[in-house]
KOLPA-29421 format. One record per residue: residue number from 1; x, z, y of N, C-alpha, C in turn. Coordinates in Angstrom, 3 decimals. Atoms other than C-alpha are relative to their C-alpha. Example, Ala and Ser with C-alpha at 12.3 -4.5 7.8 and 13.67 -1.06 7.14 Angstrom:
<atoms>
(1,(0.890,0.000,-1.190),(12.300,7.800,-4.500),(0.900,0.000,1.200)) (2,(-0.820,-0.060,-1.190),(13.670,7.140,-1.060),(-0.770,0.730,1.090)) 
</atoms>
This chain:
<atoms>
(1,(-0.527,-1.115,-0.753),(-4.412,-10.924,-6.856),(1.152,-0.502,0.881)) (2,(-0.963,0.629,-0.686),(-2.260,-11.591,-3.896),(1.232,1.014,-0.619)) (3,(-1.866,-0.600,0.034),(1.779,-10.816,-4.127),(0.434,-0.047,1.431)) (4,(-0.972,0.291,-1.412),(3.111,-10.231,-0.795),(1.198,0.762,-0.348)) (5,(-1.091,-0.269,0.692),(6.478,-10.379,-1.159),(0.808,-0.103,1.292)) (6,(-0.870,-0.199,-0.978),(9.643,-9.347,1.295),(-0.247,1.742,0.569)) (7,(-0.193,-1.043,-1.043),(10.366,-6.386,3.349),(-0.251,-0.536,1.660)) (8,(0.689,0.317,-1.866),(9.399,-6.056,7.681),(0.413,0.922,0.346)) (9,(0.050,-0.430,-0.551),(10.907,-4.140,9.727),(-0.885,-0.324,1.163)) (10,(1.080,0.570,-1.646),(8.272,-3.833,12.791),(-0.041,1.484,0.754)) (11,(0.047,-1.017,-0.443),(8.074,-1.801,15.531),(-1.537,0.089,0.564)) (12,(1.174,-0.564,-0.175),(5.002,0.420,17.014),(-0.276,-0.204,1.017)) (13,(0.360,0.043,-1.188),(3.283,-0.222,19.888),(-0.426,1.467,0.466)) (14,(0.320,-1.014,-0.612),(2.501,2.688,22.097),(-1.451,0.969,-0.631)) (15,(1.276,-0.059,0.657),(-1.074,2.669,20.565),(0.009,0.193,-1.508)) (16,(0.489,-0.015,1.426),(-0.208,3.069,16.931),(-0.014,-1.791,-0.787)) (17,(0.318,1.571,0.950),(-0.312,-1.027,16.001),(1.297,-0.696,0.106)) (18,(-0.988,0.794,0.334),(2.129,-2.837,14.290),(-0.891,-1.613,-0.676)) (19,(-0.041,1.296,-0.164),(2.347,-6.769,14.135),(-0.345,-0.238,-1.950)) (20,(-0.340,0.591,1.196),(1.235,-7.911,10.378),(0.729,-1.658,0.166)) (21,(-1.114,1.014,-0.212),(4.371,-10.354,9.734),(-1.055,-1.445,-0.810)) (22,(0.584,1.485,0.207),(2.979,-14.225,9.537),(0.081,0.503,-1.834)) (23,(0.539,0.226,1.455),(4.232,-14.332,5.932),(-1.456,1.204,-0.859)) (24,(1.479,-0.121,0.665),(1.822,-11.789,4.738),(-1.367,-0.128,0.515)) (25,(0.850,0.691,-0.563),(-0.904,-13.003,6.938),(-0.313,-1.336,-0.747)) (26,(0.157,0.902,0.775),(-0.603,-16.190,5.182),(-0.287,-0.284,-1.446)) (27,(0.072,-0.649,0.849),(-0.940,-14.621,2.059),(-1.832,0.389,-0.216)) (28,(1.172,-0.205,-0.209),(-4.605,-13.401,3.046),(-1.017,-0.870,-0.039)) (29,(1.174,0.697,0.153),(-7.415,-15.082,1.890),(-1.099,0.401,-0.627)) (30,(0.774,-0.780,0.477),(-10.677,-14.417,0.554),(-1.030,0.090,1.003)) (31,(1.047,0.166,-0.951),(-13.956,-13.170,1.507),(0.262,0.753,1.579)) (32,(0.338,-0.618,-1.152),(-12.942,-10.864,4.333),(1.627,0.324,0.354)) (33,(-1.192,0.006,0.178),(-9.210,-11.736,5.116),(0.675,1.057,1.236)) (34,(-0.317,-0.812,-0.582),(-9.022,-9.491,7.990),(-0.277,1.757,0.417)) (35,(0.619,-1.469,0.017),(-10.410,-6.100,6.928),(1.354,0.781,-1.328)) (36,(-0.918,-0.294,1.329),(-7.961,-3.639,4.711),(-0.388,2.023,-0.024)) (37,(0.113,-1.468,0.092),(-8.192,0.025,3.604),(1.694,0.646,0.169)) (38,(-1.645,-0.692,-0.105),(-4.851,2.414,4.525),(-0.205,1.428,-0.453)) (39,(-0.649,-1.597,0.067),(-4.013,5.560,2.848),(1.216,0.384,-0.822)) (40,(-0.766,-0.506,0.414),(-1.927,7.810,2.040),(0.469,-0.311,-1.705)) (41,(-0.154,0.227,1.091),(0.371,6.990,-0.931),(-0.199,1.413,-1.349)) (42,(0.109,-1.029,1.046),(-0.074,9.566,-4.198),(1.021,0.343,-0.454)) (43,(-1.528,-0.434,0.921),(3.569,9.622,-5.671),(0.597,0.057,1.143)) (44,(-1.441,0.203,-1.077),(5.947,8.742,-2.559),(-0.636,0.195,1.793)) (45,(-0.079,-0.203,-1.368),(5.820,9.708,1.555),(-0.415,-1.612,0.399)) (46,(0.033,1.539,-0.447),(4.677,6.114,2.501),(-1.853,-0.072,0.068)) (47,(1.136,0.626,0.241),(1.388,4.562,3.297),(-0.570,-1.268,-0.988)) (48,(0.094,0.903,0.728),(-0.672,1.956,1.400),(-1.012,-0.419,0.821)) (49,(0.448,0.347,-0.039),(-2.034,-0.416,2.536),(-1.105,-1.370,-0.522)) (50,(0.809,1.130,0.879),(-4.997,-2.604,1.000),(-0.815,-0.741,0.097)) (51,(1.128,1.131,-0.472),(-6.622,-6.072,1.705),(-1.154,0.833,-0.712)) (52,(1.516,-0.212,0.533),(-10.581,-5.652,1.560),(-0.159,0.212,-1.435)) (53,(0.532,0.908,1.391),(-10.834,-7.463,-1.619),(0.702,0.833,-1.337)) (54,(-0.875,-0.616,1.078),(-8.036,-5.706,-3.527),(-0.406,1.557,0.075)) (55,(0.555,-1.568,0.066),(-9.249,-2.094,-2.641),(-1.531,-0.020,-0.817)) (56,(1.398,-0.553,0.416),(-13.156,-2.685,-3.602),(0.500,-0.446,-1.741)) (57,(-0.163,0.044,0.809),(-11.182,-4.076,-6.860),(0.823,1.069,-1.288)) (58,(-0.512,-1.151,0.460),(-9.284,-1.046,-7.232),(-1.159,1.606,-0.104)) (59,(1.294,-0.899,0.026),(-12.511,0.996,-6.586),(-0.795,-0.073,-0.991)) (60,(0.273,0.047,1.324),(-13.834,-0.599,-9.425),(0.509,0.565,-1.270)) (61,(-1.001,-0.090,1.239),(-11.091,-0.062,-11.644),(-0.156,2.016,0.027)) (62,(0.157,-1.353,-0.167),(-11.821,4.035,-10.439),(-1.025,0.247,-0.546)) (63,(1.517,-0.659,0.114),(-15.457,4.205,-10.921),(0.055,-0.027,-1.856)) (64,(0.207,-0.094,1.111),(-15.016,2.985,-14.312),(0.700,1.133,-0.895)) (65,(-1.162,-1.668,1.066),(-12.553,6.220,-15.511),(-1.091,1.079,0.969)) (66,(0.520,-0.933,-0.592),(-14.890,8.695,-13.300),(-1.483,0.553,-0.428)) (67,(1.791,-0.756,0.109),(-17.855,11.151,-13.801),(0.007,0.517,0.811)) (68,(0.226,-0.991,-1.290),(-18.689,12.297,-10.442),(-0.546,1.212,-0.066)) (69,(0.269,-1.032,0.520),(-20.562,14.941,-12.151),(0.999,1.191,-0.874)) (70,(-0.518,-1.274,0.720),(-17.620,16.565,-13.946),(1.041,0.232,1.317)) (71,(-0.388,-0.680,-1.271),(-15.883,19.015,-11.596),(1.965,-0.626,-0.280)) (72,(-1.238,0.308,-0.257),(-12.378,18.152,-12.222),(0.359,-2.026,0.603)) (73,(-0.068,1.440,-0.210),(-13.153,13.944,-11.726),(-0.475,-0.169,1.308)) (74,(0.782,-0.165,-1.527),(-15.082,15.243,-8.375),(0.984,0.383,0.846)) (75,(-1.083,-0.626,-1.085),(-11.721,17.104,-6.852),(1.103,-1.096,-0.208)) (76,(-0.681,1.012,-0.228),(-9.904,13.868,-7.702),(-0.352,-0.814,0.942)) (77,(0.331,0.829,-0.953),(-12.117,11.818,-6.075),(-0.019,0.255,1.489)) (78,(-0.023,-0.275,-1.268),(-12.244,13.909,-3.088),(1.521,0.156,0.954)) (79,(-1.402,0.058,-0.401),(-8.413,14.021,-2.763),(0.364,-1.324,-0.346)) (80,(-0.394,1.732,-0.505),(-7.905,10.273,-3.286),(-0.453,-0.450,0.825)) (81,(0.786,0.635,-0.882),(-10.552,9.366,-0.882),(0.772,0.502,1.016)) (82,(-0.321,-0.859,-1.365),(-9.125,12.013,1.552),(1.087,-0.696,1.058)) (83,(-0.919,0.669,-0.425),(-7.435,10.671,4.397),(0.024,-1.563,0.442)) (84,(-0.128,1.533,-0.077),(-8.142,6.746,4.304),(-0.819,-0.578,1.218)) (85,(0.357,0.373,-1.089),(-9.308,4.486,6.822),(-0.075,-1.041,-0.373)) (86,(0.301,1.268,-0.366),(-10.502,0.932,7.583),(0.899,-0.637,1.170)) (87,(-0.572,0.655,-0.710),(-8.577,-1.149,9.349),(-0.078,-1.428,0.250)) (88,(0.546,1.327,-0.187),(-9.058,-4.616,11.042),(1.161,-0.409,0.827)) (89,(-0.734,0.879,-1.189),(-6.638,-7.428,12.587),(-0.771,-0.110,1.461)) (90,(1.012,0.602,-1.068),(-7.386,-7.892,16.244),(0.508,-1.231,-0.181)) (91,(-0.507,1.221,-0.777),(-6.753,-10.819,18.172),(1.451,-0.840,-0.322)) (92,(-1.585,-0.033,0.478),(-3.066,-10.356,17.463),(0.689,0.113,-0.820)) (93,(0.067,-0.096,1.581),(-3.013,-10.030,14.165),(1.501,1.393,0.466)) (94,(-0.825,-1.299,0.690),(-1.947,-6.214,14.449),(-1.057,1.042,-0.133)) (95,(1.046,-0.974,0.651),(-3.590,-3.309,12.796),(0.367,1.413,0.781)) (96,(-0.257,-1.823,-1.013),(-4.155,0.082,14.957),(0.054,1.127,-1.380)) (97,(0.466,-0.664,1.640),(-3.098,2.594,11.766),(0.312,1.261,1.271)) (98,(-0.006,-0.989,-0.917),(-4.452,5.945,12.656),(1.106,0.811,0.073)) (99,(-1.020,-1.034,-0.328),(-1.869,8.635,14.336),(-0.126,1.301,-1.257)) (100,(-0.326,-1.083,1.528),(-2.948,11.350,11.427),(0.710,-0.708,-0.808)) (101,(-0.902,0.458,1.082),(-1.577,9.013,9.040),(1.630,-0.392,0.445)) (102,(-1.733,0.272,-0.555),(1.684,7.998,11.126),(0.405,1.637,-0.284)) (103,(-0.618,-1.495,-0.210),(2.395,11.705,11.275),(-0.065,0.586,-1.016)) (104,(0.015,-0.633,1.296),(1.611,12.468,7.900),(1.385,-0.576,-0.896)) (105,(-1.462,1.047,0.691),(4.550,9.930,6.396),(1.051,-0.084,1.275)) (106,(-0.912,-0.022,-1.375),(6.559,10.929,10.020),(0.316,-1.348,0.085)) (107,(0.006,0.836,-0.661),(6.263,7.636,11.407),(0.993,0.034,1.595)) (108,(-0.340,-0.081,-1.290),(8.190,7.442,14.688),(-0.061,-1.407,1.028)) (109,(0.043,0.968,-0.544),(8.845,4.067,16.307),(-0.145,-1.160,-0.639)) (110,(-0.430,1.349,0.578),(9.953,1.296,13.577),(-0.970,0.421,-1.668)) (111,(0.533,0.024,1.604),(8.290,1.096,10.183),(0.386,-1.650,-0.699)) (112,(-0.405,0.627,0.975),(9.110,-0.845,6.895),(-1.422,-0.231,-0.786)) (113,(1.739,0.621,0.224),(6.142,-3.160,5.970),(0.459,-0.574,-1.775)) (114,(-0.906,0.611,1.513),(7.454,-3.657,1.551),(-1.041,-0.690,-0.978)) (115,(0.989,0.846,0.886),(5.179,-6.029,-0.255),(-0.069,0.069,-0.811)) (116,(0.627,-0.298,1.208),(3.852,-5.355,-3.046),(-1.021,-1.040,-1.216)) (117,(1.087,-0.043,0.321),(1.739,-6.451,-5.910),(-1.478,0.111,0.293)) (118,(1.521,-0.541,-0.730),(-1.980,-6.212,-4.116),(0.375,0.471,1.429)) (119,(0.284,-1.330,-1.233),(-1.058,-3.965,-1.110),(1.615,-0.202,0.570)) (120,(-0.812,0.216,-1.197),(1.821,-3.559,1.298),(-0.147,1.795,0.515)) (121,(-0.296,-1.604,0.202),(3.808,0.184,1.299),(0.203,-0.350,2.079)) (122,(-0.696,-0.280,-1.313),(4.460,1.207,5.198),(0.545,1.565,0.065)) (123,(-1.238,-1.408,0.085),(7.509,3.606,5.608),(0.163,0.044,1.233)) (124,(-0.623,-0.590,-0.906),(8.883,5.354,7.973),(1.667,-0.483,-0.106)) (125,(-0.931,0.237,0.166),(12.218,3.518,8.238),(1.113,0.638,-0.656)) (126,(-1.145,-0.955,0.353),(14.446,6.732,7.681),(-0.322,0.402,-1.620)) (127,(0.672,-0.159,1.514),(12.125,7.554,4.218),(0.237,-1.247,-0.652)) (128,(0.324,0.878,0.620),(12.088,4.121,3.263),(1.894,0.093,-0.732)) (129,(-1.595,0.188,0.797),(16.424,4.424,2.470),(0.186,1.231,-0.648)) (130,(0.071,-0.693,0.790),(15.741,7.572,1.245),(-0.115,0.127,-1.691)) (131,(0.509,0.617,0.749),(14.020,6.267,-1.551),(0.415,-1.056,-1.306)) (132,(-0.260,1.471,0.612),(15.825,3.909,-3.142),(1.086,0.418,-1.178)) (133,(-0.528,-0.659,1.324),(17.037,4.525,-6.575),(2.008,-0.837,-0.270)) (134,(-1.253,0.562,0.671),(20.490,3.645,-8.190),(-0.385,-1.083,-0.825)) (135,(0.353,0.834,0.514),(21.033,0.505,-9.904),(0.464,0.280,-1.428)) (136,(0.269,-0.734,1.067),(21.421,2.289,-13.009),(-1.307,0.691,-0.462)) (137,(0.541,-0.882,0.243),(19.040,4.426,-12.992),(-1.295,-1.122,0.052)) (138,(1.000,0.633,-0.180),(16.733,1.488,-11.890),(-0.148,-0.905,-1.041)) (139,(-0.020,1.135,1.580),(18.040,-0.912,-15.230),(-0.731,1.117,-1.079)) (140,(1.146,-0.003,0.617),(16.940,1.860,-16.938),(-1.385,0.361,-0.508)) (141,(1.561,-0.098,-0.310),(13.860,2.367,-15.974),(-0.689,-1.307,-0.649)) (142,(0.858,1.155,0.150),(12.988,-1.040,-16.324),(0.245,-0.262,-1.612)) (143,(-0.188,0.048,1.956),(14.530,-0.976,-20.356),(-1.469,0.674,-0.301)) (144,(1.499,-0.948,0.477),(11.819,1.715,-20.978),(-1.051,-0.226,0.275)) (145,(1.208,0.275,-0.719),(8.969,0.500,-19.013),(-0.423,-1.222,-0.976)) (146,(0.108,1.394,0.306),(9.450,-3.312,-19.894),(0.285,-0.349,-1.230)) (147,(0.247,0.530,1.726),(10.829,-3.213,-23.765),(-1.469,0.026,-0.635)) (148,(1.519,0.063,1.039),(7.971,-4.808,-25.829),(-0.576,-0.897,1.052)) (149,(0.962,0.922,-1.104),(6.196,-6.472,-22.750),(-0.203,-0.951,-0.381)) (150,(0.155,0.871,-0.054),(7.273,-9.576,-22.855),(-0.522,-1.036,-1.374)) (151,(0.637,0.559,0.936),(4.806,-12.219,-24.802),(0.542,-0.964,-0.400)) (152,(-0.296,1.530,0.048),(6.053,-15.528,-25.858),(-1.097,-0.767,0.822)) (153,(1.066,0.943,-0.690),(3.046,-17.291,-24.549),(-0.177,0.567,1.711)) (154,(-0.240,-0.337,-1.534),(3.424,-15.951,-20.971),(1.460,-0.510,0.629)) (155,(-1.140,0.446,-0.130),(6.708,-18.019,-20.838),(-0.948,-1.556,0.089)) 
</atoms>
């Protein structure tokens, strides 16, 4: 699984396309290094965006919790799907993300490209400092989350 790691400020071209920054470009490999899925995030105002490879792996990881036949696993699927798009590097290694989705996470000129685990959040600059927790509140989060985790043999 890739890690793209760092923050990007980038700005928008007239058209909707922002510049993917070299380092996570370099990052991209695989069978289809210039194809990615973008939608809307589920918890936070931000987009997601997701190499090829890591979305049809996260599609997996869906199908296997889903019964398309039961009605409540059918209005999930139709509200996670809702919204997403394909997206491709051109030439220039920048991605045209559609205007519904800029306007859904109020996009305006500059966006915040935050690397992630698999995928790569895009903010709306002014949301993205919104966002950002206390460093209290963020230690302890990570006590509760992370006590017990760690294995010896993963050292």
């Amino acid at each position: 699984m890739i890690s793209f790691i760092g923050e990007h400020t980038c700005k928008l071209d007239a058209k909707g396309r922002v510049m993917l920054p070299s380092t996570f470009k370099k990052k991209m490999t695989g069978s289809d290094p210039e194809r990615f899925v973008i939608k809307k995030d589920i918890f936070v105002n931000c987009l997601v965006l997701y190499p090829m490879e890591e979305w049809e792996r996260q599609s997996k990881i869906i199908r296997k919790k889903i019964n398309p036949y039961n009605k409540e696993h059918n209005m999930f699927l139709r509200r996670f799907f809702m919204g997403m798009a394909e997206v491709t590097l051109d030439a220039s290694n920048r991605l045209l993300i559609p205007k519904r989705l800029l306007d859904e996470v109020e996009v305006k000129k500059e966006v915040i490209l935050a690397g992630q685990t698999g995928k790569i959040e895009i903010w709306a600059v002014e949301k993205y400092n919104e966002v950002q927790i206390g460093d209290q509140q963020f230690a302890s989060m990570a006590e509760s989350i992370m006590e017990g985790l760690i294995d010896e043999s993963d050292e």
